[in-house]
VOKOLMAR-521123 format. One record per residue: x, y, z of N, C-alpha, C in turn; residue in three letters. Coordinates in steps of 0.001 Angstrom, whole numbers, plus 500000, padded with zeros to 6 digits. Example, Ala and Ser with C-alpha at 12.3 -4.5 7.8 and 13.67 -1.06 7.14 Angstrom:
REM residues 2
513190494310507800512300495500507800513200496700507800ALA
512850497750507080513670498940507140512900500030507870SER
REM end
This chain:
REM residues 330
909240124165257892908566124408259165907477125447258958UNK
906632125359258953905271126115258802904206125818260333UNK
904139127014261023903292127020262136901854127186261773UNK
901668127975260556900644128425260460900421128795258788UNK
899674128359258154899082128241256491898331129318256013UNK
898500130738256075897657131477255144897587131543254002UNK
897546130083253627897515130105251969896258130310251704UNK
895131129728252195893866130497251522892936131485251410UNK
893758132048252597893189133580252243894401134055250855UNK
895621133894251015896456134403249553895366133882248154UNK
894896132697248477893963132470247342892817133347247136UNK
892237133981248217891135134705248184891584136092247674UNK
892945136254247743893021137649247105893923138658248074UNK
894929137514248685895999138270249821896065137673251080UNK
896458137902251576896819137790253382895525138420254067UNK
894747137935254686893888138493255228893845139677255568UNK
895191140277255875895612141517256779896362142376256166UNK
896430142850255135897041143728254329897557144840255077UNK
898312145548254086898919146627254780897955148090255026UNK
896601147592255064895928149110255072895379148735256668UNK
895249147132257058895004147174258596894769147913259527UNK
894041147655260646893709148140261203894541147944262482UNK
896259148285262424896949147537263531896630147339264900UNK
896572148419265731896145148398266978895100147945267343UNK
894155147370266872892412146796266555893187145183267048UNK
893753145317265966894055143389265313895733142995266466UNK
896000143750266676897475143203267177897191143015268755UNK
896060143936269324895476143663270482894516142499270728UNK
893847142020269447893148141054269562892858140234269598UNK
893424139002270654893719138160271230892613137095270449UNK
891689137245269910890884136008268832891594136093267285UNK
892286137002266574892744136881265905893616136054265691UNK
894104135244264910895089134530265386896808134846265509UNK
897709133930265797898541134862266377899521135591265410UNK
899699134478264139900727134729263109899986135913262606UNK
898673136339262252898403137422261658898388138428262331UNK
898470138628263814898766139838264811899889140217264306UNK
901212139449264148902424139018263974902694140228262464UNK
901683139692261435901840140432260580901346141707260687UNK
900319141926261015899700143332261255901049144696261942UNK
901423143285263350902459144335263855903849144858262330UNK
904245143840261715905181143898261136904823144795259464UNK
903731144582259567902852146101258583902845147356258909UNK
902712147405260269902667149071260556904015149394261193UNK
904940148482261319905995149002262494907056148770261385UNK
907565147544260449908884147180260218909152147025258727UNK
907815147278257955907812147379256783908642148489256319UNK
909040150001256367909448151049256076910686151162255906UNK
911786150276256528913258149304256347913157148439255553UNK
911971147261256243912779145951256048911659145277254637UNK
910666146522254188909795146116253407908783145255253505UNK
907724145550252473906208144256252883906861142520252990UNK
907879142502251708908292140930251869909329140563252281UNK
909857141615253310910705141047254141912507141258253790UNK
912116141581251906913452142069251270914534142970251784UNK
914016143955252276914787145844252479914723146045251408UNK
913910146142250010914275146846249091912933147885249237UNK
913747149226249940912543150214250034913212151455249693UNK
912587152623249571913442153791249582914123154013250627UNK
913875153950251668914681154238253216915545153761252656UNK
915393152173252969916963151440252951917709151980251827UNK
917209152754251019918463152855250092919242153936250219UNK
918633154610251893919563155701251945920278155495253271UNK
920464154394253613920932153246254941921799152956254862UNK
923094153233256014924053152637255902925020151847256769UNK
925105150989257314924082149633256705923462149660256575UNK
922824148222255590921375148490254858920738147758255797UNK
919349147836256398918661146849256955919037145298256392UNK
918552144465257161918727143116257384917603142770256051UNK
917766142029254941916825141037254367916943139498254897UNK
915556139971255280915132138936256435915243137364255070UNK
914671137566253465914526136363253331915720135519252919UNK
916905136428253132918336135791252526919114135368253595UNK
918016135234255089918741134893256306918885133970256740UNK
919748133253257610919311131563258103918611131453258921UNK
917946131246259169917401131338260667917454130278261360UNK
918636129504261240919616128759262193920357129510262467UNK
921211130382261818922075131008262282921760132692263106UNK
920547133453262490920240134188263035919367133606263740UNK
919183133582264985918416132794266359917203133489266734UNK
915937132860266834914893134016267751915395134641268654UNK
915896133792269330916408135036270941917601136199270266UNK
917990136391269018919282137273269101918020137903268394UNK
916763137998267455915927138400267534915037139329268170UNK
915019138571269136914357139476270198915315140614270822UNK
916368139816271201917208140718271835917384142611270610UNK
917629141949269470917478142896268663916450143998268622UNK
915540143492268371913922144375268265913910144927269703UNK
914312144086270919914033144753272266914783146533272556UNK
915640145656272304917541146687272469917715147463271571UNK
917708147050269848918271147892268754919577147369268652UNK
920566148160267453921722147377267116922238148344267268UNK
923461148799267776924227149697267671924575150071266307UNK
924912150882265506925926151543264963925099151435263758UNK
923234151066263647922554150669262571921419151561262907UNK
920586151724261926919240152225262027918518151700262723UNK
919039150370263074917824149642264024917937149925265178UNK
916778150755265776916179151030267244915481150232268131UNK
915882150123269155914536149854269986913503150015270021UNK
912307148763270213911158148915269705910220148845271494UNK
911399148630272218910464148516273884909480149608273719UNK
910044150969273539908553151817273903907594151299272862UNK
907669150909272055906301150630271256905541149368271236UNK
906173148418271532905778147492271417905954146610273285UNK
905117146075273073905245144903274737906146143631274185UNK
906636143016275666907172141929275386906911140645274116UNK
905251140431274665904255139686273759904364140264272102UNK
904045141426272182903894141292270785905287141791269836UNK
906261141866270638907789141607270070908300140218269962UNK
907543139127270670907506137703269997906672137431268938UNK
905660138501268879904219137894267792905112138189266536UNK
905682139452266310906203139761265061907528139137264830UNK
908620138791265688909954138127265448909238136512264668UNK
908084135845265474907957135079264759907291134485263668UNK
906726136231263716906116136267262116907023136688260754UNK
908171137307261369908990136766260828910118136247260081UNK
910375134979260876910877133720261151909674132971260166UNK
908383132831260348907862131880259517907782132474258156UNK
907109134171257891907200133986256596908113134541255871UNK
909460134843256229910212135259255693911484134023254964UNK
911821134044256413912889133289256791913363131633256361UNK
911416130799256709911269129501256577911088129190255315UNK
909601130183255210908456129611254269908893130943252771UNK
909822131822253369909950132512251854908738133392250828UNK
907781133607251901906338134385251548906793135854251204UNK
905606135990250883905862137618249677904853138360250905UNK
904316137679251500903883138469252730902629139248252192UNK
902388140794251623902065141075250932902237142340250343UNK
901637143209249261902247144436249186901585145513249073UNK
902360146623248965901588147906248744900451148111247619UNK
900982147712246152899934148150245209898994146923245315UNK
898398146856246061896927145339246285895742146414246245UNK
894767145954245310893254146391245092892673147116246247UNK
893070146208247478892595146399249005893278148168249140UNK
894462148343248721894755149339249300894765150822247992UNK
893884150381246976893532151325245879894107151591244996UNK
895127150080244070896166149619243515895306148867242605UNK
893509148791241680893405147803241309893808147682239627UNK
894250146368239571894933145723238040896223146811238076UNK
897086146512239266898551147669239138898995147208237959UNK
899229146003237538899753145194236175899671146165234670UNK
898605147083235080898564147790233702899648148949233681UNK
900718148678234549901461149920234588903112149908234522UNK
903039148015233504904144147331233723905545148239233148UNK
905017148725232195905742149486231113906898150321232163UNK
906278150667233656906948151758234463907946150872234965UNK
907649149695235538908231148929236234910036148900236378UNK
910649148343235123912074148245235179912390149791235755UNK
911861151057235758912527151926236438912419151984237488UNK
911174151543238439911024151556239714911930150507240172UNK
911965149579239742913369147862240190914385148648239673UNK
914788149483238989916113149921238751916615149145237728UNK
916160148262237097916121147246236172917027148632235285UNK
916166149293234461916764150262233985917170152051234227UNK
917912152347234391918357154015234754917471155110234329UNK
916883155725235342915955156682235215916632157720233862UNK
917782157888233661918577159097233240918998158722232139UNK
918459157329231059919266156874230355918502157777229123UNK
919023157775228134918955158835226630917596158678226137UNK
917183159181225752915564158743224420916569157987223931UNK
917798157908223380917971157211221891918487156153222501UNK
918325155435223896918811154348224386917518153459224358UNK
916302153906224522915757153374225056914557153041223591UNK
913671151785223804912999151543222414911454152668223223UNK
910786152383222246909927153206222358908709153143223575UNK
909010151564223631907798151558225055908400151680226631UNK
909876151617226402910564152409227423910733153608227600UNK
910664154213226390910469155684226449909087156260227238UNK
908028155431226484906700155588227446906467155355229218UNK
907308154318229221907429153709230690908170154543231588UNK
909387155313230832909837156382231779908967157591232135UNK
908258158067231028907271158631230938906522159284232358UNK
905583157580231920904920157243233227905863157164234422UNK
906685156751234328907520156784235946907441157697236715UNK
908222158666235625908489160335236013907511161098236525UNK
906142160867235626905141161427235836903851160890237663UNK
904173159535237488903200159195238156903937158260239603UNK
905007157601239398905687156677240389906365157552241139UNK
907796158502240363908440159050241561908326159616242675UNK
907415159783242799906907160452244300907396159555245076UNK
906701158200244841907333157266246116908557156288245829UNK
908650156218244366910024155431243954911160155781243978UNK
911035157120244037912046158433243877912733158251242517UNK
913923157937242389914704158031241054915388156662240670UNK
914549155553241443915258154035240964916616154175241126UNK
917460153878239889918391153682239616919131154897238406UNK
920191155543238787920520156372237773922323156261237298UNK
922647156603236111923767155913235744924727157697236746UNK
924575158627236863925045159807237465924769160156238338UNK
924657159807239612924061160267240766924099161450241070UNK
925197162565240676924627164190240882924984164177242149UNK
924595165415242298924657165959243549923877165295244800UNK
924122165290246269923404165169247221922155166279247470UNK
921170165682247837920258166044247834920161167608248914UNK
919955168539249137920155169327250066918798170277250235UNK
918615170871251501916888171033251497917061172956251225UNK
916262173341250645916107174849249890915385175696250732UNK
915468176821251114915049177692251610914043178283250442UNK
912239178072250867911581178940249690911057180024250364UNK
910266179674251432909626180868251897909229180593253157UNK
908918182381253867908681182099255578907901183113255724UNK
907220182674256831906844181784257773906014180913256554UNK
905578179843257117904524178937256400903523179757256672UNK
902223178759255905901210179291256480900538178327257783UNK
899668179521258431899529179150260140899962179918261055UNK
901406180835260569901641181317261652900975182295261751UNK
901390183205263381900651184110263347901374184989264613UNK
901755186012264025902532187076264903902097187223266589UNK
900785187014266876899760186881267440900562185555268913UNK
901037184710268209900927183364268957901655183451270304UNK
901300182966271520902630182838272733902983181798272447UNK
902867181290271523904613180024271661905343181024270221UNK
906424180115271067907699179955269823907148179544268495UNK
907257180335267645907338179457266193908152178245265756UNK
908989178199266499909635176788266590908718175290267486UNK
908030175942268437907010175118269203905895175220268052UNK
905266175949267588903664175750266332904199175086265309UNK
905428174837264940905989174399263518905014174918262583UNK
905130176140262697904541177633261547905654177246260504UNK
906899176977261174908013177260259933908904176252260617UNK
909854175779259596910635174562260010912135175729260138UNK
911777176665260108913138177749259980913567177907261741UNK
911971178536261944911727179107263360912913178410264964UNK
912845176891264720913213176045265702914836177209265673UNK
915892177230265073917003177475265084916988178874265019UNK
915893179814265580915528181414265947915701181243267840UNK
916329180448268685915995180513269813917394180559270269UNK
917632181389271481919034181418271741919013180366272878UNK
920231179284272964920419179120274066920003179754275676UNK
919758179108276331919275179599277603920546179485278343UNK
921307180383279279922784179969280055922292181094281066UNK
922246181103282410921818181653283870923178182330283922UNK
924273181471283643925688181821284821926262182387283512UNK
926668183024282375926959183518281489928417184810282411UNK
929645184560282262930280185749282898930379186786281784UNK
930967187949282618930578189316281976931009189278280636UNK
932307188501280088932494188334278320931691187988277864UNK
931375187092278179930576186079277860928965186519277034UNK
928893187263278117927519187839278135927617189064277014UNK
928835189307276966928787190818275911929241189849274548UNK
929334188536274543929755188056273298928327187345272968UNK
927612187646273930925798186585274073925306188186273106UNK
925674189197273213924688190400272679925016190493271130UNK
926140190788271438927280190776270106926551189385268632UNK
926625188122269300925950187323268636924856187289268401UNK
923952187500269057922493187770268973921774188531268174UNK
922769190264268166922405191210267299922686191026266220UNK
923957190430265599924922190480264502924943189257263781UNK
925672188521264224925655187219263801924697185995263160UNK
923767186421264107922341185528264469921547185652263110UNK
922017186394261881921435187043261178921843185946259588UNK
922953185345260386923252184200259159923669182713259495UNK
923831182989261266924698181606261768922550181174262780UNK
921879182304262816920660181828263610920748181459264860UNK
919545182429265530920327182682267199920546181113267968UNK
919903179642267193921006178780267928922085178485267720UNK
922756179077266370924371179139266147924130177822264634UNK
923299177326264334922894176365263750923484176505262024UNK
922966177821261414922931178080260491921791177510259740UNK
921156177426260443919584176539259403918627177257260094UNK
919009178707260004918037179815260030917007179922258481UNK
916222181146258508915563181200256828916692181856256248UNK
917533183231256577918345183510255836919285182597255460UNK
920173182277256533921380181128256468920858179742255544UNK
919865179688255348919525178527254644919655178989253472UNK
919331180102252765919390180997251269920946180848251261UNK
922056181296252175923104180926251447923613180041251105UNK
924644180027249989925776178892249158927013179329249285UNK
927874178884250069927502177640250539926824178086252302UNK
926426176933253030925574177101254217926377178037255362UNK
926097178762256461926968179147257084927328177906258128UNK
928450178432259018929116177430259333928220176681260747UNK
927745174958260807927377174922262093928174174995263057UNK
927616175915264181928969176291265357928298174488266264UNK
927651174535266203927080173085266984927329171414266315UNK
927793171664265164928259170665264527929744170032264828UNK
929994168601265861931387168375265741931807168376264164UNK
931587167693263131932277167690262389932828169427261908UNK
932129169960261674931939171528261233933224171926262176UNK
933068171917263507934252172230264309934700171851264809UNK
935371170552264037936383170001264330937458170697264118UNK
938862170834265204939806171367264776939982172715265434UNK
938449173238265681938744174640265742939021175255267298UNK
939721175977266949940804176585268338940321177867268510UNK
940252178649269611940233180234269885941373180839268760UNK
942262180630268673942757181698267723942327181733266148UNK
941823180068265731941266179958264416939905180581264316UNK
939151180814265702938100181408265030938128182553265378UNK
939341182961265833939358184734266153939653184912264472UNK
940663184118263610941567184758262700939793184728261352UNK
938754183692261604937963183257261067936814184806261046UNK
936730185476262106935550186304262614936543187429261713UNK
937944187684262470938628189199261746938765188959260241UNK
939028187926259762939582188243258021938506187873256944UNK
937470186730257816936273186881256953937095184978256292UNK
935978184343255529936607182658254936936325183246253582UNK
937078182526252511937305182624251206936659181643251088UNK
935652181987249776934382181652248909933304181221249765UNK
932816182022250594931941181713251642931332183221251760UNK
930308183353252487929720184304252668930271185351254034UNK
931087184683254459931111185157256302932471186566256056UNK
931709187490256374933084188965255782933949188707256789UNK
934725189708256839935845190197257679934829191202258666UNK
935522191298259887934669191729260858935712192753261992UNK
937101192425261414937968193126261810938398194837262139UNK
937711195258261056937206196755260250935991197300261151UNK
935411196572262213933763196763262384934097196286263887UNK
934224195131264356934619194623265647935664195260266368UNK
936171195841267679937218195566268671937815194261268810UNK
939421194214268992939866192902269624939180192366270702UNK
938630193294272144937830192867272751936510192387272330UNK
936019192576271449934358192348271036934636190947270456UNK
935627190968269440936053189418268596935766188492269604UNK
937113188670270900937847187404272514935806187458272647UNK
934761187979272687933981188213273590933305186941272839UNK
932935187262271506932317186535270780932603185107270534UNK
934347184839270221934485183414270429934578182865272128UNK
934566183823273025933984182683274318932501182502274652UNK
931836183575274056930235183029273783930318181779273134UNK
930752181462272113930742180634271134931317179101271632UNK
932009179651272191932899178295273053931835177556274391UNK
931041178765275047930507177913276034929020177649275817UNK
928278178593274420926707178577274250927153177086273021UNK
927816176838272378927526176010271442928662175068270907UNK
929577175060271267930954173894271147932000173916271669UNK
932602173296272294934089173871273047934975173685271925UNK
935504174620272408936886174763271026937565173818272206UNK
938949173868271033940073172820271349940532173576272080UNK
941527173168272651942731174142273215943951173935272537UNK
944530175376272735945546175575272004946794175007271961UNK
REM end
């Protein structure tokens, strides 16, 4: 089933409409025709999951879980336009896939479902891709040598003495020139999870000077988790456990309780998120009274017992309970 033949522009040297397009130009433009609106939309909006040819083999998806849909291993008897649409309209629960209503209109959430349906799904098209001449990729072919590491073909991490010598070169080049956007292919040790480093603050831009928040200029990606909760009705503990935290605390947990302050980000391990269910799961008024007085083993957070009142502790975990997670009950 083929609605529509861009085979000769592929002869001319691609899809008319590559991925450097001009989307909003072409997807509005009702003389264009429709399958290539179709693509344009599915260039700037659905490529970044589901890839230029429709595969999911992208970096996102490989950090997806579930992985996006590969559209060309689909039936499309069995996956239906309308569960299609309904999809792209709505999103899927419990998947990366969102709703696309705010971005897209009715119309052109049919232009792209049945773009595709034809070139994915039917006709099995390569659609087209990133390294094309058009988009400042020309003769990519001379850079084959890199290739099996970017396909994962072979393990970024494998030995010099595994590899013959023009693989040695090809990792080379990988390392040097691909990973930026390939990241690390395929590796036989995956290591550690990736986790983001505290180097330095403020960025540059800011400026002591500014009436916004440094969390509003994004001077610093630190700044956002420098803001205390806002609470009007705060009762009198409450409020002396709002000072208590603010002065003291705020200094490693960050006055939104976050711990993805600039300091709290320097420690190993992170301090604890008070706003995180998983983080506090479990936790009860007396676990984080016994947590504040004795201090956690191999963690940074002291004993506070020596320094705090019993009243100052009760003050601090009902701040804590109503600015940023309800504890359990006991």
């Amino acid at each position: 089933m083929l609605l529509y033949d861009p085979s000769e522009q592929i002869k001319q040297g691609g899809p008319i409409l590559a991925a450097h397009s001009d989307y909003p130009s072409i997807a509005e433009n009702e003389s264009v025709p429709a399958y290539e609106r179709g693509r344009a939309i599915y260039n700037y909006r659905c490529y970044f999951c589901h890839a230029y040819s429709g595969d999911a083999v992208t970096q996102a998806a490989a950090f997806l879980d579930p992985k996006p849909r590969n559209f060309r291993t689909s039936d499309p008897l069995k996956l239906t336009k309308e569960k299609m649409l309904e999809v792209v309209s709505l999103g899927k629960p419990d998947t990366a896939m969102k709703s696309f209503d705010a971005w897209l209109t009715p119309d052109e959430i049919e232009l792209v479902v049945e773009f595709v349906r034809q070139e994915f799904m039917f006709n099995k098209r390569e659609n087209t891709r990133y390294h094309t001449a058009l988009n400042g990729w020309a003769d990519h072919d001379r850079y084959a040598i890199a290739f099996p590491f970017a396909t994962g073909e072979l393990p970024t991490d494998s030995l010099e003495e595994e590899l013959t010598e023009q693989q040695r070169a090809g990792l080379k080049l990988f390392m040097e020139s691909c990973v930026a956007c390939h990241d690390r292919g395929r590796v036989k040790n995956e290591g550690d999870a990736w986790v983001p480093k505290a180097v330095s603050y403020p960025r540059n831009g800011y400026s002591h000077r500014s009436t916004r928040p440094d969390a509003v200029s994004e001077a610093s990606v630190f700044g956002r988790h420098d803001i205390k909760p806002k609470i009007d009705d705060l009762s009198e503990q409450e409020a002396q456990g709002e000072k208590l935290f603010q002065d003291g605390c705020a200094f490693c947990h960050g006055m939104a309780g976050t711990g993805k302050n600039w300091i709290g980000s320097f420690l190993e391990p992170l301090p604890r998120d008070l706003t995180d269910p998983e983080q506090m799961a479990g936790m009860t008024p007396s676990r984080l009274t016994k947590a504040i007085e004795n201090g956690v083993i191999n963690t940074k957070m002291p004993a506070w017992k020596s320094v705090l009142t019993s009243e100052q502790i009760a003050a601090l975990v009902a701040y804590i309970d109503r600015a940023f997670y309800p504890l359990e009950k006991e």
